[in-house]
BAZA-476192 format. One line per field, with one value per residue: x, y, z of N, C-alpha, C, CB in turn; residue number from 1; residue in three letters. Coordinates in Angstrom, 2 decimals, decimal comma. Glycine has a CB too. Layout:
<atoms>
n_X = [X|...]
n_Y = [Y|...]
n_Z = [Z|...]
ca_X = [X|...]
ca_Y = [Y|...]
ca_Z = [Z|...]
c_X = [X|...]
c_Y = [Y|...]
c_Z = [Z|...]
cb_X = [X|...]
cb_Y = [Y|...]
cb_Z = [Z|...]
pos = [NUM|...]
code = [ALA|...]
</atoms>
This chain:
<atoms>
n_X = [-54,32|-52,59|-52,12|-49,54|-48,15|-46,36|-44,34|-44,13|-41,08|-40,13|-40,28|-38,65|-35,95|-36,13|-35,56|-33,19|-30,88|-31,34|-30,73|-28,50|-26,66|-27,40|-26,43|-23,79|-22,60|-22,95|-21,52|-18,38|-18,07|-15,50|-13,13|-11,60|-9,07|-7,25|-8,50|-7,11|-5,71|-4,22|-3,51|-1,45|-1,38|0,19|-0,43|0,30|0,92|3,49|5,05|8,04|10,95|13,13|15,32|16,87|18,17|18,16|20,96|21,85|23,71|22,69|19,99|19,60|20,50|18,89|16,89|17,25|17,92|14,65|13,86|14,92|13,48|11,06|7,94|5,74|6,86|7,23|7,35|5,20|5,15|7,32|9,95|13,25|16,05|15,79|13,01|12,78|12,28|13,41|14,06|12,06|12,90|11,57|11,42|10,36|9,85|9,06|8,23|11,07|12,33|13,92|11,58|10,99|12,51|12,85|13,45|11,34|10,77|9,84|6,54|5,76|7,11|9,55|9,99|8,66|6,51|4,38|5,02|4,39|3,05|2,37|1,73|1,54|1,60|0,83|-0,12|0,36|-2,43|-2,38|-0,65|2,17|5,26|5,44|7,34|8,40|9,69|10,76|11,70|13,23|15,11|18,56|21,67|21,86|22,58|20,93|18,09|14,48|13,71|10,64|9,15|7,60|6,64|5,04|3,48|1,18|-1,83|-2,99|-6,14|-7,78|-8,89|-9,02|-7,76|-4,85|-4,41|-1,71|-0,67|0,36|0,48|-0,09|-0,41|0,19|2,32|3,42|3,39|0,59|-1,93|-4,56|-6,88]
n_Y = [20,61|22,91|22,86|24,16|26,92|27,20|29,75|32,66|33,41|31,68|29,12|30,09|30,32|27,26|26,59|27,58|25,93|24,41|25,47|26,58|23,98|22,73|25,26|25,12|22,54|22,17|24,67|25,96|24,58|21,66|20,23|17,40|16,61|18,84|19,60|18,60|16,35|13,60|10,31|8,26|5,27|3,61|0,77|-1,82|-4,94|-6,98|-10,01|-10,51|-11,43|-14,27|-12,53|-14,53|-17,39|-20,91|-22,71|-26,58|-27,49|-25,81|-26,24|-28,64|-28,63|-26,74|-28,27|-30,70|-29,12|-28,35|-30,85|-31,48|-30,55|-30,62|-32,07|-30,88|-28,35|-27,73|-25,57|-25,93|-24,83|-23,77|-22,11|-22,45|-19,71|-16,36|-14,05|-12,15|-9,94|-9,06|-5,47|-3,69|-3,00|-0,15|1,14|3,91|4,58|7,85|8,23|8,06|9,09|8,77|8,96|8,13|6,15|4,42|2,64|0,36|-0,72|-4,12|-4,20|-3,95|-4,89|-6,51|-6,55|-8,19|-8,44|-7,80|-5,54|-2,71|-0,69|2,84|5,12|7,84|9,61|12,26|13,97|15,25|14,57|11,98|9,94|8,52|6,75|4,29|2,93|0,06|-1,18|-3,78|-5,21|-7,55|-5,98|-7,50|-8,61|-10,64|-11,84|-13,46|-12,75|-12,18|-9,67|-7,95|-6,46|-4,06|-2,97|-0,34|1,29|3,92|5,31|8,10|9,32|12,25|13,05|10,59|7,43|5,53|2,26|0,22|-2,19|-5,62|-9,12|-11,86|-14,40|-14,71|-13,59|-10,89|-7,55|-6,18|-3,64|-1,79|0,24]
n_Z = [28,97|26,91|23,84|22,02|19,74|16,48|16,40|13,82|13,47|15,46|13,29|11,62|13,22|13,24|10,83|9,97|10,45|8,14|6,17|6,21|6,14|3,55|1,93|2,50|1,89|-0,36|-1,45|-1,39|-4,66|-4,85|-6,52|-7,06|-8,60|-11,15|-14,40|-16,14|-15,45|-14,44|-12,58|-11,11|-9,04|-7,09|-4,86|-2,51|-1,17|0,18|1,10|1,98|1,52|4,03|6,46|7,76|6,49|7,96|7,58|6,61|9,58|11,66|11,64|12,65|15,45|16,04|16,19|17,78|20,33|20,44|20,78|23,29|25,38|27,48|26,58|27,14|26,55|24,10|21,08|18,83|15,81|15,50|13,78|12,42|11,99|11,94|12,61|11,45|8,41|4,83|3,87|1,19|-2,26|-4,26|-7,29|-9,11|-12,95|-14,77|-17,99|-18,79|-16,86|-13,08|-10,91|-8,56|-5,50|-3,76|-0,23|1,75|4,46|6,49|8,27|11,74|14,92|15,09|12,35|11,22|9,53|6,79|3,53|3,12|0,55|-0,84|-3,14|-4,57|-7,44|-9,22|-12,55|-15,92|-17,67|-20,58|-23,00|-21,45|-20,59|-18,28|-15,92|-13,46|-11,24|-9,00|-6,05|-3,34|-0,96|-0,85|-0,22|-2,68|-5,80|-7,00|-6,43|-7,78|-9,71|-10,26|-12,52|-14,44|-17,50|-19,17|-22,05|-21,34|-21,92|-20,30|-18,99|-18,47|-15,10|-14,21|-11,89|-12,33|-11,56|-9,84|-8,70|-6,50|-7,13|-4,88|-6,30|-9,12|-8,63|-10,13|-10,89|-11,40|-13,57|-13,39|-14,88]
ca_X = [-53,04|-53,05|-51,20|-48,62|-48,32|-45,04|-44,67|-43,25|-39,78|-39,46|-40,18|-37,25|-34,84|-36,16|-35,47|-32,30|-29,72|-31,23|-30,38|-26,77|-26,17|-27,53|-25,14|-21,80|-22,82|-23,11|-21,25|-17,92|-17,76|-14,07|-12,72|-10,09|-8,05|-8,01|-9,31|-6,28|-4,61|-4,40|-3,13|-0,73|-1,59|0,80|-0,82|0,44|1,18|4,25|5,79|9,78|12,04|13,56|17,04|18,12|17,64|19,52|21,73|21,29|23,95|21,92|18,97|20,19|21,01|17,41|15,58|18,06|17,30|13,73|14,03|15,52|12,96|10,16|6,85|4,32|7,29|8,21|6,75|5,47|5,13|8,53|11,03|14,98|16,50|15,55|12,02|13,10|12,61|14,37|12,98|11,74|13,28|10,55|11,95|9,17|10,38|7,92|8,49|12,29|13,12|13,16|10,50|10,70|13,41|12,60|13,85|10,29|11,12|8,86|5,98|5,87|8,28|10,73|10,30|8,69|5,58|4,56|5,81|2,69|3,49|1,16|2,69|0,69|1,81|-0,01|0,80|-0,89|-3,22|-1,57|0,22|3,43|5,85|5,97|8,45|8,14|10,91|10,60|12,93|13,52|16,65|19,35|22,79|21,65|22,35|20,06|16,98|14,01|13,26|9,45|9,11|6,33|6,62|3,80|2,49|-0,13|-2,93|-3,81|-7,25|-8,32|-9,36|-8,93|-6,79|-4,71|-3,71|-0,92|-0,70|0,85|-0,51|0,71|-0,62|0,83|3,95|3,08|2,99|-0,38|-2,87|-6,11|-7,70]
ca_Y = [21,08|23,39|23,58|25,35|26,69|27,72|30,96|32,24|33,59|30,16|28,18|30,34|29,69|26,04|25,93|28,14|25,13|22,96|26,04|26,33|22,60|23,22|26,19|24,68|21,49|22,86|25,58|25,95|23,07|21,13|18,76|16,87|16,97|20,08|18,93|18,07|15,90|12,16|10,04|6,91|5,24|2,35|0,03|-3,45|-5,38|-7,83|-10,48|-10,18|-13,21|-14,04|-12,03|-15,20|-18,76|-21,43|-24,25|-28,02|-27,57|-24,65|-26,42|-29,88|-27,74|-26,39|-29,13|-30,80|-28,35|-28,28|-32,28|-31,59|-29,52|-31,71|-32,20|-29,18|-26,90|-27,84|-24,98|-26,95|-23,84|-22,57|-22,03|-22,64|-18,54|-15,11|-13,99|-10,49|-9,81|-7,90|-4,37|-3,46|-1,94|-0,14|2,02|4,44|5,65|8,11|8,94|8,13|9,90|8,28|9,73|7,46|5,21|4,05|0,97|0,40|-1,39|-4,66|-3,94|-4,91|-4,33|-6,90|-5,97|-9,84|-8,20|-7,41|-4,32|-1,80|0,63|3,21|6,13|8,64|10,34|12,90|14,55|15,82|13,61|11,58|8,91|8,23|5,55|3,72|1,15|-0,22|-2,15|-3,81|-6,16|-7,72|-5,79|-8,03|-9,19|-11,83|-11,91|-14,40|-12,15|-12,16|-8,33|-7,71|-5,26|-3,51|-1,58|-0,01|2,63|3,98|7,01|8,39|9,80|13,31|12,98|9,53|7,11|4,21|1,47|-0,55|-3,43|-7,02|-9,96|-13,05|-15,57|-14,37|-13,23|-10,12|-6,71|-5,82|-2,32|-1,36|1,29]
ca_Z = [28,48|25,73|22,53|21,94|18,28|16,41|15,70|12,37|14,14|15,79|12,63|10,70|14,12|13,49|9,36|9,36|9,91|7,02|4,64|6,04|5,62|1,99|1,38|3,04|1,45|-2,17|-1,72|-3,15|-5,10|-4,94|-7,37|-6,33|-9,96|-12,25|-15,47|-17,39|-14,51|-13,96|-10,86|-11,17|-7,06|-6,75|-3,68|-2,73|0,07|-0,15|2,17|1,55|2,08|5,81|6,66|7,71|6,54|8,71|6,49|7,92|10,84|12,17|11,71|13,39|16,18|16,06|16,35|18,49|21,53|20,63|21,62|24,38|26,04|27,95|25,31|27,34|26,39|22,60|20,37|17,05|14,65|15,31|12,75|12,34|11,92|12,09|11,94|10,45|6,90|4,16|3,13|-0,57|-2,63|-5,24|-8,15|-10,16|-13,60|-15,93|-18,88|-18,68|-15,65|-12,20|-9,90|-7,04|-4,84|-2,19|0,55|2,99|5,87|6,67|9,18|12,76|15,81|14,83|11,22|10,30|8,78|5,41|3,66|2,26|-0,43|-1,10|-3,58|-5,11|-8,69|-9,99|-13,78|-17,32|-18,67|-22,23|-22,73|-20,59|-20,12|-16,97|-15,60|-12,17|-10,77|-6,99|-5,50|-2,11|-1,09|-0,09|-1,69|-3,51|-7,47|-7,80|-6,25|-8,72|-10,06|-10,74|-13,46|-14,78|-17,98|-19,84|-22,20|-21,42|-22,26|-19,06|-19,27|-17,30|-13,90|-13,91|-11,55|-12,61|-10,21|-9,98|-7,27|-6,63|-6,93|-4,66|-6,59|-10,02|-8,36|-10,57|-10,92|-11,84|-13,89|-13,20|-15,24]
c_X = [-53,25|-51,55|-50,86|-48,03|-47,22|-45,19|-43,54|-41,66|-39,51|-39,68|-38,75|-36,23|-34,83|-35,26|-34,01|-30,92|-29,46|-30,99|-28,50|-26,24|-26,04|-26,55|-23,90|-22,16|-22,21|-21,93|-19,97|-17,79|-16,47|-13,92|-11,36|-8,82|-8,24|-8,44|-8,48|-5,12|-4,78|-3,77|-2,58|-0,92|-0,63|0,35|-0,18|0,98|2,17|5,00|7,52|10,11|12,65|14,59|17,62|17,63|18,62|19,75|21,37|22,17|23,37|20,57|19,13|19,77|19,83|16,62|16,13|17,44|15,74|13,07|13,81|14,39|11,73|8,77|5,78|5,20|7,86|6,95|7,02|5,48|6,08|9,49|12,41|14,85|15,85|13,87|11,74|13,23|12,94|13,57|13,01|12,27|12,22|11,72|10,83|10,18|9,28|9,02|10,36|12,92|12,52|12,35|10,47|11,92|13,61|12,84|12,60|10,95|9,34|7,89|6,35|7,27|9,32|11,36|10,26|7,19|5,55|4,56|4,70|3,94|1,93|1,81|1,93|1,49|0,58|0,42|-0,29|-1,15|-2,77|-1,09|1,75|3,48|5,86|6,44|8,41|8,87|10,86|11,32|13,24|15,28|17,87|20,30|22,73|21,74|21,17|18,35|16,23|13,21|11,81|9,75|7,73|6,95|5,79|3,83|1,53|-0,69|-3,38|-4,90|-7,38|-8,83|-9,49|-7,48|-6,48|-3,77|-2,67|-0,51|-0,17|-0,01|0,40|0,53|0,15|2,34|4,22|3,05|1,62|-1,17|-3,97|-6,15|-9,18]
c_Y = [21,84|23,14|24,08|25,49|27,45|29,21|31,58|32,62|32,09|29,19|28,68|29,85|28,04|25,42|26,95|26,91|24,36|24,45|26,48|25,05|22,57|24,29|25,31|23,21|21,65|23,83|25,78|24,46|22,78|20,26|19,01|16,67|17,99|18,97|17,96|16,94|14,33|11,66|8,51|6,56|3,95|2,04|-1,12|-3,26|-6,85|-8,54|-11,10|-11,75|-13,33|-13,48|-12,84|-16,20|-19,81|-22,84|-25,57|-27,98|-26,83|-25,43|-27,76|-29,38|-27,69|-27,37|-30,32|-30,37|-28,38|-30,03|-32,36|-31,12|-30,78|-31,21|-30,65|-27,91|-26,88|-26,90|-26,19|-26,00|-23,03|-22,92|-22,03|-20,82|-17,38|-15,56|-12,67|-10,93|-8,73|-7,13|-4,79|-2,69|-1,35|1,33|2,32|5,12|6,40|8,63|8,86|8,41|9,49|9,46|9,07|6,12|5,38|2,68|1,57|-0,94|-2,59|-4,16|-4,88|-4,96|-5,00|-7,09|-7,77|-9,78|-8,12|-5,96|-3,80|-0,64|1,32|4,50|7,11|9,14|11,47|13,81|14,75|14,20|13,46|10,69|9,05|7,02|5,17|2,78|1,48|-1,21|-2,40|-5,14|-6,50|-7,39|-6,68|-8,36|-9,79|-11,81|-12,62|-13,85|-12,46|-10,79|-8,51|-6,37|-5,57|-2,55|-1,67|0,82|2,60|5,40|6,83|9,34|11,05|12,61|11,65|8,89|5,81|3,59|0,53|-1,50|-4,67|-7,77|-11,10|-14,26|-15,67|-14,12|-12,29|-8,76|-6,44|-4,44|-2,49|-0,08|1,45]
c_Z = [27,17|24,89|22,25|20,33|18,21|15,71|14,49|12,74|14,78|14,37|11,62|11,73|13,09|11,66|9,03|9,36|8,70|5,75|5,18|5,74|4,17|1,77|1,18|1,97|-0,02|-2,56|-0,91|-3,66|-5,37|-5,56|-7,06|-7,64|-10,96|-13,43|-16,57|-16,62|-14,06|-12,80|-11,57|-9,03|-7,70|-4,95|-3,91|-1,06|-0,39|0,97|1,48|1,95|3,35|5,35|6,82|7,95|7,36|7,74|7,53|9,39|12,09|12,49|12,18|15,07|17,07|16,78|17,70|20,41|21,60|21,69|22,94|25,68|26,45|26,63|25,39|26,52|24,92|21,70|18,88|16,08|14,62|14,38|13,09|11,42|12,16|11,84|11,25|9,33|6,35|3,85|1,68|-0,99|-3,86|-5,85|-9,11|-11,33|-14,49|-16,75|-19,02|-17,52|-14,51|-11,27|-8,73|-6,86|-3,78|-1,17|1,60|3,68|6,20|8,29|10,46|13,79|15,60|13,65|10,19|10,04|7,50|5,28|2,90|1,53|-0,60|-1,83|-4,74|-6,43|-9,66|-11,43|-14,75|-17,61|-20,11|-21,95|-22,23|-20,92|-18,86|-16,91|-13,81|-11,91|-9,03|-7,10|-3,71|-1,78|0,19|-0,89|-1,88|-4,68|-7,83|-7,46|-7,60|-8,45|-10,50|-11,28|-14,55|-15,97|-19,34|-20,87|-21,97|-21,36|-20,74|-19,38|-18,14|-16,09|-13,41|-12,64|-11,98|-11,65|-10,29|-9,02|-7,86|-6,21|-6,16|-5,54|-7,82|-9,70|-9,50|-10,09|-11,95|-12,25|-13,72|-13,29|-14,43]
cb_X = [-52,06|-53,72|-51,12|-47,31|-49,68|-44,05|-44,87|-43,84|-39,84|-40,40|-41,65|-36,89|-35,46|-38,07|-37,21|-32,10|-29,54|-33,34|-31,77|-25,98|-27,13|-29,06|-24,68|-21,22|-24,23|-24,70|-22,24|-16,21|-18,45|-13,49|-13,09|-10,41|-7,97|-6,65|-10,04|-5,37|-4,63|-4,01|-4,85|1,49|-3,72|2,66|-2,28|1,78|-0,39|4,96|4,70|10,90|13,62|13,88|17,56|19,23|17,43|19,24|24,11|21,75|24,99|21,76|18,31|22,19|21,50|16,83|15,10|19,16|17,73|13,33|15,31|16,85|12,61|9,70|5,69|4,00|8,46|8,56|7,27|4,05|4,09|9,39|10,89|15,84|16,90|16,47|11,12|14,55|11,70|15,26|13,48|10,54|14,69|8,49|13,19|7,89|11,54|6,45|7,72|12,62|13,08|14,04|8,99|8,77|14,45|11,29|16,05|8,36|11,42|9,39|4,77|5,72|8,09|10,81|12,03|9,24|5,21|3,53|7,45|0,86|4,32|0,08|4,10|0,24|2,18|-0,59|2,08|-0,04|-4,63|-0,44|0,21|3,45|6,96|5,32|11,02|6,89|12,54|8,55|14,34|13,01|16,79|18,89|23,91|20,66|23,53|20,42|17,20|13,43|14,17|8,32|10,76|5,46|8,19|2,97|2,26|-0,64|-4,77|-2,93|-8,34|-9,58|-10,47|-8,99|-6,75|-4,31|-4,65|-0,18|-2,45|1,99|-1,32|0,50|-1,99|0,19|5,11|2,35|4,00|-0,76|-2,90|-6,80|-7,90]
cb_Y = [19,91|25,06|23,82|25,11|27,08|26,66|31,99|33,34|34,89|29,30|27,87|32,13|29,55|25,60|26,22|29,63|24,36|21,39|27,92|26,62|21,47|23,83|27,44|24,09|21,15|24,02|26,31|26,74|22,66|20,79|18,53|14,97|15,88|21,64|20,10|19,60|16,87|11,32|10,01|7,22|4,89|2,53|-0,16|-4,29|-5,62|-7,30|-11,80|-8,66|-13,55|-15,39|-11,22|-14,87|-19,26|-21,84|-24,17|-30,00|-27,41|-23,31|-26,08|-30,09|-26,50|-26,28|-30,06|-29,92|-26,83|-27,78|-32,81|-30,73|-27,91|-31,52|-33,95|-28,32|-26,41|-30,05|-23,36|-28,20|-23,08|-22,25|-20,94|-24,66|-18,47|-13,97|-14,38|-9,45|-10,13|-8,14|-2,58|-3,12|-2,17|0,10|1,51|5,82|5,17|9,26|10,34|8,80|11,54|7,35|9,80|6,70|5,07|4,20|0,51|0,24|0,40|-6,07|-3,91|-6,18|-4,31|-7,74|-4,88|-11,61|-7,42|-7,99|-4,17|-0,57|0,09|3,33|5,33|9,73|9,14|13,67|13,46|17,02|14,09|12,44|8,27|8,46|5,50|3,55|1,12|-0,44|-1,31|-3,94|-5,34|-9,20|-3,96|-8,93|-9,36|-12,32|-12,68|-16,20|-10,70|-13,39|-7,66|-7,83|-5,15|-2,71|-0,98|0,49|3,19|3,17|7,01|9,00|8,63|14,25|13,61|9,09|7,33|4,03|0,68|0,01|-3,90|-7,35|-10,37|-13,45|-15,91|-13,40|-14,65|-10,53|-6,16|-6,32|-1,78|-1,71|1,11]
cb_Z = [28,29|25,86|21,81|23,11|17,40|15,56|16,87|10,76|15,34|17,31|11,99|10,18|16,25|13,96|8,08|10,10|10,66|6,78|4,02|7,31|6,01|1,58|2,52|5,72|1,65|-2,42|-1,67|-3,47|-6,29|-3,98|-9,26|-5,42|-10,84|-13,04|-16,26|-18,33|-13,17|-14,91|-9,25|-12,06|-5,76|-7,09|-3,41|-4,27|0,97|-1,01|2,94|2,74|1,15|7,07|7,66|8,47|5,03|10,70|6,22|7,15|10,81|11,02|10,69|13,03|15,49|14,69|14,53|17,69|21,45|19,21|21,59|24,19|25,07|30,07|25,61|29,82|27,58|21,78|20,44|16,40|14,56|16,63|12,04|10,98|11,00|11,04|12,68|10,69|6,17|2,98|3,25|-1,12|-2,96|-4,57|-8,78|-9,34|-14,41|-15,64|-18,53|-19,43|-15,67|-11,45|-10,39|-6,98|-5,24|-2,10|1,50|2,52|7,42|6,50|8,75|12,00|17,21|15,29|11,45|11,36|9,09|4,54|3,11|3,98|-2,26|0,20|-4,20|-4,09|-9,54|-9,04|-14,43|-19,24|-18,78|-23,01|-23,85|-19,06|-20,42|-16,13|-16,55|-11,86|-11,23|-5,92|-6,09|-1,82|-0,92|0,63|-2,01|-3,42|-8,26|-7,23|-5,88|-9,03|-11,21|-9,76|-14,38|-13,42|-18,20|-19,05|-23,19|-20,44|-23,84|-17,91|-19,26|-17,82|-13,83|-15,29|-10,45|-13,96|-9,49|-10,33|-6,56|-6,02|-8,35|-3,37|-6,64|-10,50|-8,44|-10,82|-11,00|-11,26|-15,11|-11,91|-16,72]
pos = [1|2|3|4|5|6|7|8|9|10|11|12|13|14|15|16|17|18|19|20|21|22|23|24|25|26|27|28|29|30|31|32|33|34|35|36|37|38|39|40|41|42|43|44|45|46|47|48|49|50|51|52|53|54|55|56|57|58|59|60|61|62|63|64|65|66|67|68|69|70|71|72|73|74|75|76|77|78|79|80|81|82|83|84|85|86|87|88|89|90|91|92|93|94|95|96|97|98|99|100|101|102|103|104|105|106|107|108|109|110|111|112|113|114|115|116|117|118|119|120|121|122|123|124|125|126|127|128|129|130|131|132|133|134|135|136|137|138|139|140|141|142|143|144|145|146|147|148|149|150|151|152|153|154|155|156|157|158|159|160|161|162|163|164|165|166|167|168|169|170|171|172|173|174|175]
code = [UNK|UNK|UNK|UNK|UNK|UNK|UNK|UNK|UNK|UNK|UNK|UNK|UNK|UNK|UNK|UNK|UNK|UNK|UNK|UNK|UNK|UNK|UNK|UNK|UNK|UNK|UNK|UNK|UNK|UNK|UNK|UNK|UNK|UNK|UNK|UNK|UNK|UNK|UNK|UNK|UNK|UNK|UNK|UNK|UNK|UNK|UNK|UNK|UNK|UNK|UNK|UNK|UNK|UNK|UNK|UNK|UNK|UNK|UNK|UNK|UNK|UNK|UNK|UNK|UNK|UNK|UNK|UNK|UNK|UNK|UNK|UNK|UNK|UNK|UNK|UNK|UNK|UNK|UNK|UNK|UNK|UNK|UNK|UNK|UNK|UNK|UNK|UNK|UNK|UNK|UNK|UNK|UNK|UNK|UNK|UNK|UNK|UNK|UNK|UNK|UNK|UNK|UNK|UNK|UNK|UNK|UNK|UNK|UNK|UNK|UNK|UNK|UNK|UNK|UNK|UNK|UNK|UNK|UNK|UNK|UNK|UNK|UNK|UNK|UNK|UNK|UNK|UNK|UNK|UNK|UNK|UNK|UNK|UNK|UNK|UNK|UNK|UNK|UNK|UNK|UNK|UNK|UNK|UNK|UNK|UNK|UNK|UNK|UNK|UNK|UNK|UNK|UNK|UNK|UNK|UNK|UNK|UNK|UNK|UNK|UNK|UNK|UNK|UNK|UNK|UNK|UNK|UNK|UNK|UNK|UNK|UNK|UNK|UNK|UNK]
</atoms>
């Protein structure tokens, strides 16, 4: 069998993709913020309160029928009322002036998921005010408002994060 040797037209065929990869690669270079531009991301993930809790005759009732039902067919992890929960309500203000209001809807086809925020802000780099107000919207006076409010120096090209915490029952920053 002989050897078959490359010749210099097949070794350019062979070396012209690894210098387009290198071009396109390199070449133009994109930055994802001009220079003077920062990023507020609000992320979180929050589980809302039920739409509908049942009082003791409701829940008599409940448990009552569950009785009733022969033992193979008695669900043990089921709950007395709804398993729909209330949307969020999230309110962004900068700098004084609101920028964001919004009601998200809980995940999940019967809407008894948790509710994701994810909300981008982009603006000049400096210090701003922010206030962050979220609330499970329902008519309740007695709801409890989470509020967030900051100064803070936003740095160039930087992003700062803002997320909930369950354990804190918090709004939380991350520079």
């Amino acid at each position: 069998m002989k050897k078959r040797k490359i010749t210099f037209s097949g070794g350019i065929m062979l070396f012209m993709p690894v210098v387009f990869i290198y071009l396109f690669s390199t070449w133009p270079s994109y930055e994802f913020y001009k220079p003077d531009e920062s990023q507020l991301l609000v992320s979180l993930k929050k589980r809302t309160e039920k739409s509908h809790l049942c009082d003791e005759k409701e829940r008599e009732a409940f448990m009552e029928e569950i009785a009733s039902k022969p033992k193979h067919m008695q669900v043990v992890h089921r709950e007395c009322g709804s398993r729909g929960r209330v949307p969020l309500e999230l309110k962004i203000w900068l700098d004084g002036k609101e920028s964001l209001t919004k009601v998200i809807k809980p995940a999940g086809l019967r809407s008894d998921g948790v509710v994701f925020v994810y909300e981008k802000f982009t603006f000049q780099s400096g210090p701003h005010d922010i206030k962050i107000t979220m609330r499970d919207f329902k008519d309740d006076p007695n709801m409890k408002v989470h509020v967030f409010q900051e100064h803070i120096d936003f740095q160039p090209r930087k992003v700062t994060l803002v997320t909930y915490t369950p354990e804190s029952d918090a709004l939380l920053i991350h520079n």
